[in-house]
MDAnalysis code that builds the backbone (N, CA, C; Angstrom):
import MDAnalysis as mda
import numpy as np

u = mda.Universe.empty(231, n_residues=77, atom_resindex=np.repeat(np.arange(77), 3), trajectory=True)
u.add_TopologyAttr("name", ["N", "CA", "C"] * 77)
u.add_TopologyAttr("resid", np.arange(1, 78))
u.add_TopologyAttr("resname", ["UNK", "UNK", "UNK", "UNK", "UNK", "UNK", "UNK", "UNK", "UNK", "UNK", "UNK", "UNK", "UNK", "UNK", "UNK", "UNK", "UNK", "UNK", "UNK", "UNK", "UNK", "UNK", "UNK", "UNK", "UNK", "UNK", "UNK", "UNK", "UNK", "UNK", "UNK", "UNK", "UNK", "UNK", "UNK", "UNK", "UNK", "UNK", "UNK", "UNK", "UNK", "UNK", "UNK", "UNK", "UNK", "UNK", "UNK", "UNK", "UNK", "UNK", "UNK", "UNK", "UNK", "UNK", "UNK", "UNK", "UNK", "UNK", "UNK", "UNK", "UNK", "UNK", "UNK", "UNK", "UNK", "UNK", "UNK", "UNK", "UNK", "UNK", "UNK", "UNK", "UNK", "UNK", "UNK", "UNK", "UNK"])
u.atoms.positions = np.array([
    [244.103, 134.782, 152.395],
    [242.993, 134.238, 151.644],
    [241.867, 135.281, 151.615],
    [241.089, 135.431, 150.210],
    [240.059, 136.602, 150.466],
    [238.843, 136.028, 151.193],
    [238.038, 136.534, 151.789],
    [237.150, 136.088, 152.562],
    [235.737, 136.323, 150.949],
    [234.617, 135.611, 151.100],
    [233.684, 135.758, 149.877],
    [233.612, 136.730, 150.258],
    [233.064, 137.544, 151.573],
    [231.883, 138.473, 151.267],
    [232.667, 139.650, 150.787],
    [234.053, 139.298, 150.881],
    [234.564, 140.848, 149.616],
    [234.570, 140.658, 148.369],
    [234.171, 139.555, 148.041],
    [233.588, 139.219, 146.843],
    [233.297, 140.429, 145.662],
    [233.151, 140.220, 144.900],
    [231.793, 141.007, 144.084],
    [232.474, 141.606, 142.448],
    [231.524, 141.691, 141.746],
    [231.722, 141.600, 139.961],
    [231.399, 143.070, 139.895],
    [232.434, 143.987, 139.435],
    [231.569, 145.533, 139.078],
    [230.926, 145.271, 137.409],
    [230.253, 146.596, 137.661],
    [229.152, 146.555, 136.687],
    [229.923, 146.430, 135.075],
    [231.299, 147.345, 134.879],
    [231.978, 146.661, 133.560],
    [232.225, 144.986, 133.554],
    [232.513, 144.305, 134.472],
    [232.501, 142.832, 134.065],
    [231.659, 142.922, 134.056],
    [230.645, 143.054, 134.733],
    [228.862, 141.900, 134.713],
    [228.610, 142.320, 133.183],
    [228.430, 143.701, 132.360],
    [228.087, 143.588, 131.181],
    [229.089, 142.472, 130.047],
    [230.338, 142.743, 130.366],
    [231.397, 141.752, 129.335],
    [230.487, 139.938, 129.751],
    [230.371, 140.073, 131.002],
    [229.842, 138.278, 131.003],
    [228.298, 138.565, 130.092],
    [227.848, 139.631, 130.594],
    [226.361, 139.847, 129.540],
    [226.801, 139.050, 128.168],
    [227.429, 139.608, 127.425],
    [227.177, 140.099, 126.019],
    [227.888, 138.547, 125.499],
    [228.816, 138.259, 126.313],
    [229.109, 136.692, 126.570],
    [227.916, 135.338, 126.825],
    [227.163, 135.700, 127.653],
    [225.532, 135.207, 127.937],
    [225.110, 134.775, 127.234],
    [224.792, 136.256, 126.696],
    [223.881, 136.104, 125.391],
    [223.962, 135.448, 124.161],
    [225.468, 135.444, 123.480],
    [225.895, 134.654, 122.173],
    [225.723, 133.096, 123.022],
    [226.108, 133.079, 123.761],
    [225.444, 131.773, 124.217],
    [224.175, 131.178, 124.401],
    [223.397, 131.842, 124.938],
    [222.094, 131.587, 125.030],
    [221.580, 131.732, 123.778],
    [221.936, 132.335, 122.633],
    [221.290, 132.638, 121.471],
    [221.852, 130.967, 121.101],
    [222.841, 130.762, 121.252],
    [223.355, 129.410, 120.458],
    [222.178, 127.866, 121.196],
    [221.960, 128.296, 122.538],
    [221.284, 126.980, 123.295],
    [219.575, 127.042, 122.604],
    [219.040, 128.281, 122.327],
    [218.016, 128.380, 121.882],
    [218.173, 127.469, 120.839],
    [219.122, 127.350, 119.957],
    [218.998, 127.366, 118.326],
    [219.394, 125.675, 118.224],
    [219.459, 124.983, 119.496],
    [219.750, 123.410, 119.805],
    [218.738, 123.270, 120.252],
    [217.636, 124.224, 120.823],
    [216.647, 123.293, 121.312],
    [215.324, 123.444, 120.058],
    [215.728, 124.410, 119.283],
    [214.938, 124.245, 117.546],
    [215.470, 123.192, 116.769],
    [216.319, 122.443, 117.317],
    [216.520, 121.404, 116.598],
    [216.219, 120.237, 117.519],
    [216.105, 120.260, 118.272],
    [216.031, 118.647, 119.436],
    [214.463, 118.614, 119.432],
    [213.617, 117.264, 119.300],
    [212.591, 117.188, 119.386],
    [212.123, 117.280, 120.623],
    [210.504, 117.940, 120.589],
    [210.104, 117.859, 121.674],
    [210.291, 116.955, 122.691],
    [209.940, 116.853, 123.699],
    [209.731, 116.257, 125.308],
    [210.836, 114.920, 124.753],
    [212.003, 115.214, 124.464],
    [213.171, 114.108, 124.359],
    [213.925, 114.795, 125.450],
    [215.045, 113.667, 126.478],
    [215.251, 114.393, 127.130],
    [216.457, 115.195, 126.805],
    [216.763, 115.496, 125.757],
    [218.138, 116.798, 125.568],
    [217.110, 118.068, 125.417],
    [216.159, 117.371, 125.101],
    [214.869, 119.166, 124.678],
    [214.981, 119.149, 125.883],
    [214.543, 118.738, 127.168],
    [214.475, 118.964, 128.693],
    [215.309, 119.714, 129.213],
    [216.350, 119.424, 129.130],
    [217.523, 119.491, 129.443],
    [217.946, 120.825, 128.569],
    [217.546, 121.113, 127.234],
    [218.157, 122.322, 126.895],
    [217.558, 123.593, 127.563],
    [216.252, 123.218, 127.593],
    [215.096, 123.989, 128.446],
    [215.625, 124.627, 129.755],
    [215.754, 123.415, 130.660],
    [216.423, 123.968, 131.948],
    [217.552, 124.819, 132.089],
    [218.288, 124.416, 130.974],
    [219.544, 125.276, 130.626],
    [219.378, 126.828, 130.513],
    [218.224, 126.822, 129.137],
    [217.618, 127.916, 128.762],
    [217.037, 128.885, 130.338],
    [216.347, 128.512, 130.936],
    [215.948, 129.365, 132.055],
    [216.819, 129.483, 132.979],
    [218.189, 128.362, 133.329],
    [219.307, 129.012, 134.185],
    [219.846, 130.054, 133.453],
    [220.364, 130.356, 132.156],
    [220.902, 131.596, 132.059],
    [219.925, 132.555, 131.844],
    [218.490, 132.680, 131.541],
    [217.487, 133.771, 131.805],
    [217.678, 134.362, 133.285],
    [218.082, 133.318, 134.035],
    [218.031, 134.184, 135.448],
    [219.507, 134.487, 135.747],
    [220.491, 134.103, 135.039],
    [221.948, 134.461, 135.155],
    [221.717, 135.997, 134.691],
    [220.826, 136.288, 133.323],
    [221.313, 137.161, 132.875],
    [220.546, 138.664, 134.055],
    [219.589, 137.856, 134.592],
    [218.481, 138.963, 135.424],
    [219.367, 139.117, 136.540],
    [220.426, 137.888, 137.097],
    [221.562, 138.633, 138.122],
    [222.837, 139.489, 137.224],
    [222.975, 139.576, 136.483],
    [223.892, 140.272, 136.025],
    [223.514, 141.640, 135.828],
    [222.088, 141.713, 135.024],
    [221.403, 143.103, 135.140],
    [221.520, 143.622, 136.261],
    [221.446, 143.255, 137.438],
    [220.938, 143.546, 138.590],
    [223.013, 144.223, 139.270],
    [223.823, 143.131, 138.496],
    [224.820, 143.956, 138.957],
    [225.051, 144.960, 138.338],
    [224.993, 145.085, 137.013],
    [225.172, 146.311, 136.324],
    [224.462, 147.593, 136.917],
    [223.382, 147.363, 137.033],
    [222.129, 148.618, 138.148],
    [222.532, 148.653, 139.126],
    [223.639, 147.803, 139.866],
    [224.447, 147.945, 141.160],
    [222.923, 148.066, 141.926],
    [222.142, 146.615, 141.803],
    [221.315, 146.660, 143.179],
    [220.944, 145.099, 142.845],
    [220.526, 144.457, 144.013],
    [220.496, 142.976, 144.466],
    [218.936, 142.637, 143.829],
    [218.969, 141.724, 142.718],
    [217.432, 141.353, 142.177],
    [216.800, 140.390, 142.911],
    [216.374, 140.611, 143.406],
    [215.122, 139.321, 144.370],
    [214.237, 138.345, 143.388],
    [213.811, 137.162, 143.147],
    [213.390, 136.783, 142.055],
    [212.856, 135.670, 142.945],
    [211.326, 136.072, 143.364],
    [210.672, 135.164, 144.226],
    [210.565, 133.792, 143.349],
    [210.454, 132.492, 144.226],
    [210.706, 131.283, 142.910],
    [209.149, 131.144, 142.378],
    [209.228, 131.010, 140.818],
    [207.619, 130.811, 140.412],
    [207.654, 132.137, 139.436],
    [208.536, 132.787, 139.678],
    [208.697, 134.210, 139.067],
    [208.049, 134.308, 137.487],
    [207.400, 134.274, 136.771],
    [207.152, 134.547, 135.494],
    [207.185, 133.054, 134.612],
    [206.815, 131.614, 136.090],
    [206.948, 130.836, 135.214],
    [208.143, 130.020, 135.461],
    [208.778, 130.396, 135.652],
    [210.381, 129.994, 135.790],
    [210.872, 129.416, 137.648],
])
C-alpha cells in the first residue's frame, strides 16, 4: 500500500488539472451570471467559485514546485 506522504502531483499534471480548472471555473462563473442574487444556488455557486480560486493557487504552487501558504482571510476569501 503507498503510504500518502509519497504522495505528490508533478508540475506537468498540476498544469493539465490547471487548464482543466479553468474551463471549469469559466463555466461556474457563467451560472452564477445567471442565478439571482443572494438565492441560495448564487451562494452556493459563490463558494464553489472561491474553492477552485484556491485549488487553482495550490496547483500554481505545484507547478513552482513550492508549498503556497494562504493565511485564512487571504484577499477576502
Amino acid at each position: 500500500m503507498v503510504q500518502r506522504t509519497k504522495r505528490g502531483i508533478g508540475a506537468g499534471e498540476a498544469e493539465g488539472m490547471k487548464r482543466e480548472l479553468s474551463a471549469f471555473h469559466r463555466q461556474v462563473l457563467q451560472w452564477s451570471a445567471k442565478a439571482p442574487v443572494g438565492e441560495p444556488l448564487y451562494v452556493s455557486l459563490e463558494t464553489l467559485n472561491h474553492a477552485l480560486i484556491l485549488t487553482d493557487r495550490e496547483l500554481q504552487g505545484a507547478i513552482d514546485n513550492e508549498r503556497k501558504a494562504w493565511p485564512p482571510g487571504w484577499q477576502g476569501l
